[in-house]
C-alpha positions as CSV (number, residue, x, y, z in Angstrom):
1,X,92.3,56.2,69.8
2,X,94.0,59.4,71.0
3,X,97.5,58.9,72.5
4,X,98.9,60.2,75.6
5,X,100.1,63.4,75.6
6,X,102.7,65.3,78.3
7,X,103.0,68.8,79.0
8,X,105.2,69.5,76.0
9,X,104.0,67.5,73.2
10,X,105.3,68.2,69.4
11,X,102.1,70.6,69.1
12,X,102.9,72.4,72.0
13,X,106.7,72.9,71.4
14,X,105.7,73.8,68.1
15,X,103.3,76.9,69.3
16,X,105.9,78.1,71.6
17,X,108.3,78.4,68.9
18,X,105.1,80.0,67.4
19,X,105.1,83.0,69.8
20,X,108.7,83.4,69.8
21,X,110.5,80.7,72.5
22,X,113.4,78.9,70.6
23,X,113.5,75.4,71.4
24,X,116.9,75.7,73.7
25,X,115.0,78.4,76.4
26,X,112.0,76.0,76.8
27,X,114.2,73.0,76.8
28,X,115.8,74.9,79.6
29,X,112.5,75.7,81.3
30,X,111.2,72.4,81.2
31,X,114.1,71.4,83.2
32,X,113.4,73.8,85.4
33,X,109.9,72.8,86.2
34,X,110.7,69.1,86.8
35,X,112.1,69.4,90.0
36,X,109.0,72.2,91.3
37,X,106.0,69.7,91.5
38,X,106.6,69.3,95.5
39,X,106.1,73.5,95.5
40,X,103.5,73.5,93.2
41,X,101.1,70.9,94.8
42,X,101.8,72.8,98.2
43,X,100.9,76.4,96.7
44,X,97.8,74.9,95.2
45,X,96.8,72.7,99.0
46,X,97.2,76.7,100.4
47,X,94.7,78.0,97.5
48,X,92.1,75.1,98.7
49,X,91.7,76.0,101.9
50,X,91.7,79.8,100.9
51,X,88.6,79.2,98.4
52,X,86.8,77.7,101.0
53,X,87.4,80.6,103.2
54,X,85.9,82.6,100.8
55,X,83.0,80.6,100.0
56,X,82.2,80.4,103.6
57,X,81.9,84.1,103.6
58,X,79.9,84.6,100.8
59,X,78.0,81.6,102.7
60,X,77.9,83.1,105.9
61,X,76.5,87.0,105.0
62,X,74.2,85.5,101.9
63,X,75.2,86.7,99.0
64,X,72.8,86.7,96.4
65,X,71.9,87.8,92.5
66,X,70.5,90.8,94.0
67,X,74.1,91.6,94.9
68,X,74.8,92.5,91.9
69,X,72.3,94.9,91.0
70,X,73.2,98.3,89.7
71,X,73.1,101.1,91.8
72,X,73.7,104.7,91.0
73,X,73.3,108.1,92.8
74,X,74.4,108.3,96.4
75,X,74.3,105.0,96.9
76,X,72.0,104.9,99.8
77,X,70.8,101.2,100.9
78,X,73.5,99.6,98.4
79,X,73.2,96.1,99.3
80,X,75.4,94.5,97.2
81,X,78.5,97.0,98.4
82,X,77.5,96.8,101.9
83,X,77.2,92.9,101.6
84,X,81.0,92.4,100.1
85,X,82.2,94.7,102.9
86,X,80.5,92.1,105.2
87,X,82.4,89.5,103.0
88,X,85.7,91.1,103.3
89,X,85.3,91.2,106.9
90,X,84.5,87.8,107.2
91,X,87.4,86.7,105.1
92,X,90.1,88.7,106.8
93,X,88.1,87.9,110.1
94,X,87.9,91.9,111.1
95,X,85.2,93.8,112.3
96,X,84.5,95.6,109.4
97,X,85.4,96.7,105.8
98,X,85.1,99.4,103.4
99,X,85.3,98.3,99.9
100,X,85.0,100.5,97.1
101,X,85.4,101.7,93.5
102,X,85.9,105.1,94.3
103,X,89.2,103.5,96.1
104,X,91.5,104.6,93.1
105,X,94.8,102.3,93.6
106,X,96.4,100.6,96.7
107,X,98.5,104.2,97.4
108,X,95.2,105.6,97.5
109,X,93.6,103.0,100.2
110,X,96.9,103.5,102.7
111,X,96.5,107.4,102.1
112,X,93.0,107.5,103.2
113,X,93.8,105.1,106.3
114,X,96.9,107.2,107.2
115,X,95.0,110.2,107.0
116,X,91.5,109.3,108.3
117,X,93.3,107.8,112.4
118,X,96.2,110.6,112.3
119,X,95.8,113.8,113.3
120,X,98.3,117.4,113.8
121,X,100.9,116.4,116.4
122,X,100.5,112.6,115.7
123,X,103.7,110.7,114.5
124,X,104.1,107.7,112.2
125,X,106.7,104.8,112.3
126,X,107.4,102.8,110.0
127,X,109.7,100.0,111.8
128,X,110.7,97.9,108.3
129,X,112.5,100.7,107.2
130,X,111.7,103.4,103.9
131,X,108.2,102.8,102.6
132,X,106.9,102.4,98.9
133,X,108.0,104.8,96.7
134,X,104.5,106.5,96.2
135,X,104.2,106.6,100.2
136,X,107.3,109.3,99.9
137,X,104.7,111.9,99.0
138,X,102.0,110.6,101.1
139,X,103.6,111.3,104.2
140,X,106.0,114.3,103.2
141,X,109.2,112.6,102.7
142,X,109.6,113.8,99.6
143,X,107.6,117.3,99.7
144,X,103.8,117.1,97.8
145,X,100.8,119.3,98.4
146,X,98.7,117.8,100.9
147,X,101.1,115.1,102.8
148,X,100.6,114.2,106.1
149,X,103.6,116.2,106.6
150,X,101.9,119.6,105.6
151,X,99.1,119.0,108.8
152,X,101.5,118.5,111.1
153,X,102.0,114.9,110.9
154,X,105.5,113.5,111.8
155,X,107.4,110.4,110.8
156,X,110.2,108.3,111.7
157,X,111.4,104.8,110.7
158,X,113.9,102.1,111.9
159,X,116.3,100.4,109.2
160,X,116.2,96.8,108.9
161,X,119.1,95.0,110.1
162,X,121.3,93.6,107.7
163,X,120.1,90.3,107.7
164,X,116.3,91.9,107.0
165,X,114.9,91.6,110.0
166,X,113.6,93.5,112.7
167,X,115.8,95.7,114.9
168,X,113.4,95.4,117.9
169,X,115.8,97.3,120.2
170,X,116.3,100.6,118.2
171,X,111.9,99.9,117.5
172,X,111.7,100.5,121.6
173,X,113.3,104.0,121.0
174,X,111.7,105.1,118.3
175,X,108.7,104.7,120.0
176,X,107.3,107.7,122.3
177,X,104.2,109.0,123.5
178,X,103.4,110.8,119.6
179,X,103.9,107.7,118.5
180,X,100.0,107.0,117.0
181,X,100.2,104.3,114.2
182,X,102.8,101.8,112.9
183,X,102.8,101.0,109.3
184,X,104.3,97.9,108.4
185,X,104.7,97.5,104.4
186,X,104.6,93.2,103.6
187,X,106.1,93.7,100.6
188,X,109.0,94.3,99.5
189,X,108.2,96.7,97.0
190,X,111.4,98.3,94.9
191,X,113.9,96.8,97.3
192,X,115.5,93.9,97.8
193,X,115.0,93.1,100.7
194,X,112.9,89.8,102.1
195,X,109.0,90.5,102.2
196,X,107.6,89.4,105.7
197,X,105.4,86.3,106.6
198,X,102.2,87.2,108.4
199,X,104.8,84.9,111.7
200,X,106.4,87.4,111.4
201,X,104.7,90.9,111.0
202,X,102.6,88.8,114.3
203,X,105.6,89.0,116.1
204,X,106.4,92.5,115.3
205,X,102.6,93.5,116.3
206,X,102.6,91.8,119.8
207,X,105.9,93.4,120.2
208,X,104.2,97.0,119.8
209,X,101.7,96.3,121.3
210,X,103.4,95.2,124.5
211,X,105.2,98.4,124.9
212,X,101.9,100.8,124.0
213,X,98.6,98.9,123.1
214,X,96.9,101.6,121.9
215,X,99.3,102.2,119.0
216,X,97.3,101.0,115.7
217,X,99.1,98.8,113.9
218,X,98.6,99.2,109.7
219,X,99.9,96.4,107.5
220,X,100.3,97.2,104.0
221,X,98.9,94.0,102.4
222,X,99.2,94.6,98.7
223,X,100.5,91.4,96.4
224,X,100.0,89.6,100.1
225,X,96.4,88.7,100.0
226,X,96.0,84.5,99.7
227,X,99.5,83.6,99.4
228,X,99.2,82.4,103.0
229,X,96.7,81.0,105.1
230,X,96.3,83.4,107.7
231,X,96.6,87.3,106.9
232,X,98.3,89.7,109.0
233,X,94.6,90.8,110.9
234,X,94.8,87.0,111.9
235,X,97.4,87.6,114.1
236,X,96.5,91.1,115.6
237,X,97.1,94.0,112.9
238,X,94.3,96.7,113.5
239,X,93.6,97.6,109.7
240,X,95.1,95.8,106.8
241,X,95.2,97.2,103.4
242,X,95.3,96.8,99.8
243,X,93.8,96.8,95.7
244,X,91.9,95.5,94.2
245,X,93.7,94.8,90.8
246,X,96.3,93.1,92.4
247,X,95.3,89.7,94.2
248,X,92.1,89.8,95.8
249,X,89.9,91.1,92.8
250,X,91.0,88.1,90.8
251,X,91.6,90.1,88.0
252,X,88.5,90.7,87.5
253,X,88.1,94.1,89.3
254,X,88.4,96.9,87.6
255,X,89.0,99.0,90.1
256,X,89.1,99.4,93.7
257,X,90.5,99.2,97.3
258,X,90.2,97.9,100.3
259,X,90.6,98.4,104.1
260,X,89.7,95.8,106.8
261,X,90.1,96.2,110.4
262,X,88.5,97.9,113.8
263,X,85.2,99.2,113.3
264,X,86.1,102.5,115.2
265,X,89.1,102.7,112.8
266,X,87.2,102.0,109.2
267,X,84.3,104.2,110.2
268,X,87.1,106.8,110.5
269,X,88.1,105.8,106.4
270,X,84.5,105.8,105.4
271,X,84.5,109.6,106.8
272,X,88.2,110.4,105.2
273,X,86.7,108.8,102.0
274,X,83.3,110.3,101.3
275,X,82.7,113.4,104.0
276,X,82.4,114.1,107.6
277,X,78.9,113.0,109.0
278,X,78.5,110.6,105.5
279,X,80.9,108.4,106.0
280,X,80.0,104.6,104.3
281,X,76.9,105.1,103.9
282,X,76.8,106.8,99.9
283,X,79.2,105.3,97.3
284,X,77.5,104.2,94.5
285,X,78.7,100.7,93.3
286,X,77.5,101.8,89.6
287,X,77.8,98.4,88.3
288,X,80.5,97.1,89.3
289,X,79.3,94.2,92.3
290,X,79.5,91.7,90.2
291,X,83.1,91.7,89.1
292,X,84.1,92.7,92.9
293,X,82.1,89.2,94.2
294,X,83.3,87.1,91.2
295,X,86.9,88.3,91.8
296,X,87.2,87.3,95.5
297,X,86.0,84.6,94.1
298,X,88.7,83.6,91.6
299,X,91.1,85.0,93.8
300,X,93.0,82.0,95.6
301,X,93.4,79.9,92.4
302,X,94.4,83.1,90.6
303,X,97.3,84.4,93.4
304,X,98.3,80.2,93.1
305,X,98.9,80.3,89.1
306,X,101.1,83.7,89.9
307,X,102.8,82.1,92.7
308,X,104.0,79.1,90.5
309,X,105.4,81.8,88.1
310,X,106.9,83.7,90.9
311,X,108.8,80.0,91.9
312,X,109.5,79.5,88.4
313,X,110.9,82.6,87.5
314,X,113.7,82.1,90.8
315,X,114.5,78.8,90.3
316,X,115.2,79.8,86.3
317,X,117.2,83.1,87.0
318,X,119.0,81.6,89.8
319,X,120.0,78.6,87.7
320,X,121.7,81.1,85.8
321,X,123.5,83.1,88.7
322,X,121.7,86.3,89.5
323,X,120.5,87.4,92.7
324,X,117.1,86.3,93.0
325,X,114.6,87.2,96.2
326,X,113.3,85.1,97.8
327,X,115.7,82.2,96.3
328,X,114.0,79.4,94.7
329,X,113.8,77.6,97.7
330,X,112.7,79.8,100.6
331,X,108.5,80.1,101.3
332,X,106.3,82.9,100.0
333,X,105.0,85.9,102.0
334,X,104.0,87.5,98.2
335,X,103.9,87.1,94.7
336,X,106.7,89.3,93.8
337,X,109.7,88.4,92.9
338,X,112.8,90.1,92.5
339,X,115.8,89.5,89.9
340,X,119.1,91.6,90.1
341,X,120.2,92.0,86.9
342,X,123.2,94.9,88.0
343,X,122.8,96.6,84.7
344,X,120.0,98.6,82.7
345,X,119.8,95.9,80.0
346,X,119.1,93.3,81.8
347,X,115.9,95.1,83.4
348,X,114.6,96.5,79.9
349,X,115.3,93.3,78.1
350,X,113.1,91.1,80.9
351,X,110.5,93.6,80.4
352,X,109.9,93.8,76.6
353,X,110.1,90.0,77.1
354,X,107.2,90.1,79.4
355,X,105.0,92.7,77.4
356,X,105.5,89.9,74.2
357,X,103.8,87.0,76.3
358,X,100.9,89.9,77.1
359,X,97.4,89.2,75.6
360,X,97.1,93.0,75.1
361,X,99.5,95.5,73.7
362,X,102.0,92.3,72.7
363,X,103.1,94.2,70.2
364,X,104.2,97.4,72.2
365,X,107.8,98.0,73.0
366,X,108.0,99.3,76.7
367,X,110.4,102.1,77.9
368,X,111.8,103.6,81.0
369,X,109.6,106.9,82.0
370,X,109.5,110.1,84.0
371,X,106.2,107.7,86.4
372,X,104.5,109.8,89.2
373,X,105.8,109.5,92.3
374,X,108.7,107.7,91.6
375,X,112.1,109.3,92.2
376,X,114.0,107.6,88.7
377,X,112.6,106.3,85.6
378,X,110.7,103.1,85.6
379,X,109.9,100.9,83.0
380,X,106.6,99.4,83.2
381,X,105.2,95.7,81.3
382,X,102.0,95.2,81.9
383,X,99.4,94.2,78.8
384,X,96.4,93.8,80.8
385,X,92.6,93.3,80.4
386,X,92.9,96.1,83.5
387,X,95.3,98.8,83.5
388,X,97.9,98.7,85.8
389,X,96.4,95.3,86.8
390,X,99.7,93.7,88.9
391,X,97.8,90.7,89.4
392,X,97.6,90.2,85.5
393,X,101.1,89.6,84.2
394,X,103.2,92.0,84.8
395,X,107.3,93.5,85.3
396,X,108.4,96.8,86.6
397,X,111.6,98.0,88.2
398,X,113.4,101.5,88.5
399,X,116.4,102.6,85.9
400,X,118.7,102.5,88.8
401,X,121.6,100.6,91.0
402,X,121.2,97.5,91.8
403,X,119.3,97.8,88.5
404,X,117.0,95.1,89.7
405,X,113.6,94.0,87.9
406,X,110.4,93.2,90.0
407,X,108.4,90.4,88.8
408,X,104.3,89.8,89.4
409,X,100.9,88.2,88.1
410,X,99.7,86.0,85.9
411,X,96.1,85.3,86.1
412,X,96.7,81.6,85.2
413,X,99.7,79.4,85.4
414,X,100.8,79.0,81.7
415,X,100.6,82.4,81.0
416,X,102.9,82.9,83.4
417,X,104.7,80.2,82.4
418,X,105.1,82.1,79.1
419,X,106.0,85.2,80.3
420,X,109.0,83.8,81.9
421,X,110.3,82.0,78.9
422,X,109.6,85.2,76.6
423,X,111.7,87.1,79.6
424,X,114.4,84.6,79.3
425,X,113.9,84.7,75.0
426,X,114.4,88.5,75.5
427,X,117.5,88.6,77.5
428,X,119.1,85.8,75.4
429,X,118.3,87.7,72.1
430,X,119.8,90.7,72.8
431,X,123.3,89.3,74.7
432,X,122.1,89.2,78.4
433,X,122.0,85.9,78.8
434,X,123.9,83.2,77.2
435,X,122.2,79.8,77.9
436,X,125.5,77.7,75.9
């Protein structure tokens, strides 16, 4: 007769000490996890009702096996890629989508957005303050061949206040007849700063739009996608954007982007994308549908198990005393989360933890690097079926005051489970972090 077991049997303990976690860290992280059921069963009652959103889509525009079917060429009469853009409208409840491979990266997706609706003359505002770092160049911040900047684009922001909210008043000013689009980044990205709930990027829309309606509003989705119930599009952004190898291909997407929104506004992408007169029509999906469908798919439960990690990870490193965002208490708007470490060590030492836990490359020692279109080195850990996949495990942060480490992924709960007990090995190992 077999006996009970609990999450931590003998066996279990054992094979952690296997991989690398002495018995004190996971004693510590068991602790830890005791008092996080309450979040846990709420994070997975969110990913319920966000699998049966997507099932109803894939209901609702009848998907089928011939969905997946290769096509090759231009593209022409690709059902299965016209199909999930029908999906993905359905999902975020827009009236239209363009999904595709040919989408490189989620930089890529808010390039051709920004560029497709602005023209010379327009300007851009970004009222949450300085963009992603790889935006810089998009839009001419930082100087780089072809930026909005070099057509004749302008750009302004509004700072946060110092609580992280919105300054609403000095938004008003900023605001002028040039003023075209509003990008509005959910994340938070290499700050640390709070990452918006899709409340309260609402709020900020119908605030806009009050003063000037025909202003489109762009949200920046990425690391976003399922954490909540309603996404920003809900509650009246006119495109939302993202990638696909962070949470809504599953991790199953090798590749890819996506932008939702006004039809008007993502026939202008398809155009930006592919050529004047074209437009969404040619794109071949060259193999890929079924990965695309299958990671929707998986997408909920997958952005759950990295959103228990996310909760985990705070409530272990703010046990310990550094600055964590969000705390281990506040709700999720993302799956990023944010430790300040306010040294170098403390960043490289959580990363080389994280790249151990990896299925792929475990053995590989990251480093800080010279990464384009960052402005300091960044050290990168990420072993990943999919390169760059943020949705798979993964840890990144600049070489740089506050000298904080950003924290994302996990395609199932125990791996991310491990990777924050290998992080917290790490920094005990090399002095970080005593746990006496």
């Amino acid at each position: 007769m077999m006996s009970d077991k609990t999450d931590y049997t003998p066996d279990i303990a054992s094979l952690y000490q296997e991989l690398g976690v002495r018995k004190e860290v996971l004693e510590f992280g068991r602790e830890i996890e005791a008092g996080l059921k309450e979040r846990f069963a709420a994070i997975d009652e969110t990913a319920e009702y966000n699998q049966l959103k997507v099932i109803q889509a894939m209901q609702k525009n009848q998907v089928s096996e011939g969905c997946f079917h290769y096509a090759s060429g231009y593209g022409y009469n690709d059902a299965g890629r016209d199909t999930l853009e029908d999906v993905y409208a359905s999902v975020f409840h827009t009236e239209s989508a363009l999904v595709r491979p040919q989408i490189t990266c989620g930089t890529h997706a808010l390039a051709i957005a920004l560029s497709a609706n602005l023209r010379p003359g327009d300007e851009l505002l970004s009222p949450v303050g300085k963009p992603y770092d790889t935006l810089e160049e998009v839009i001419g911040i930082r100087p780089s061949k072809g930026s909005l900047a070099e057509y004749g684009v302008s750009y302004s922001q509004v700072e946060l206040l110092e609580d992280g909210t919105f300054d609403y008043e000095n938004i008003r000013k900023a605001i002028h007849e040039k003023t075209k689009m509003v990008t509005i980044q959910r994340s938070k990205g290499y700050q640390t700063r709070p990452s918006f709930s899709v409340e309260q990027i609402g709020e900020l829309i119908h605030f806009v739009k009050d003063i000037r309606p025909d202003i489109i509003c762009m949200v920046d989705n990425c690391y976003g996608e399922f954490v909540e119930t309603i996404e920003p599009s809900d509650l009246g952004a006119d495109l939302v954007v993202g990638s696909l190898i962070k949470n809504p291909g599953g991790g199953l997407a090798p590749i890819g982007g996506y932008i939702a929104g006004r039809k008007d506004l993502i026939d202008a992408c398809g155009y930006r994308l592919t050529s004047p007169g074209l437009g969404k029509e040619v794109g071949a999906s060259l193999g890929v549908m079924q990965s695309f469908y299958q990671g929707l798919f998986l997408a909920p439960t997958v952005t759950a198990g990295a959103l228990k990690g996310a909760v985990f990870a705070a409530n272990i490193y703010e046990r310990l005393g550094y600055p964590v965002i969000p705390d281990g208490r506040e709700s999720r708007h993302d799956i990023i989360q944010a430790v300040t470490f306010g040294k170098p060590e403390g960043v490289i030492a959580f990363c080389k933890g994280i790249q151990s836990a990896a299925p792929v490359d475990s053995f590989v020692t990251p480093i800080p690097w010279a990464m384009p279109g960052y402005d300091s080195d960044v050290i990168m850990a990420a072993g990943a079926f999919v390169q760059g996949s943020s949705i798979e495990l993964s840890a990144d942060g600049p070489i740089k005051p506050p000298y904080a480490v950003y924290f994302q992924g996990g395609l199932t709960w125990p791996h991310a489970r491990l990777g924050i007990l290998m992080s917290l090995e790490y920094l005990v190992r090399e002095g970080v972090v005593n746990l006496c």
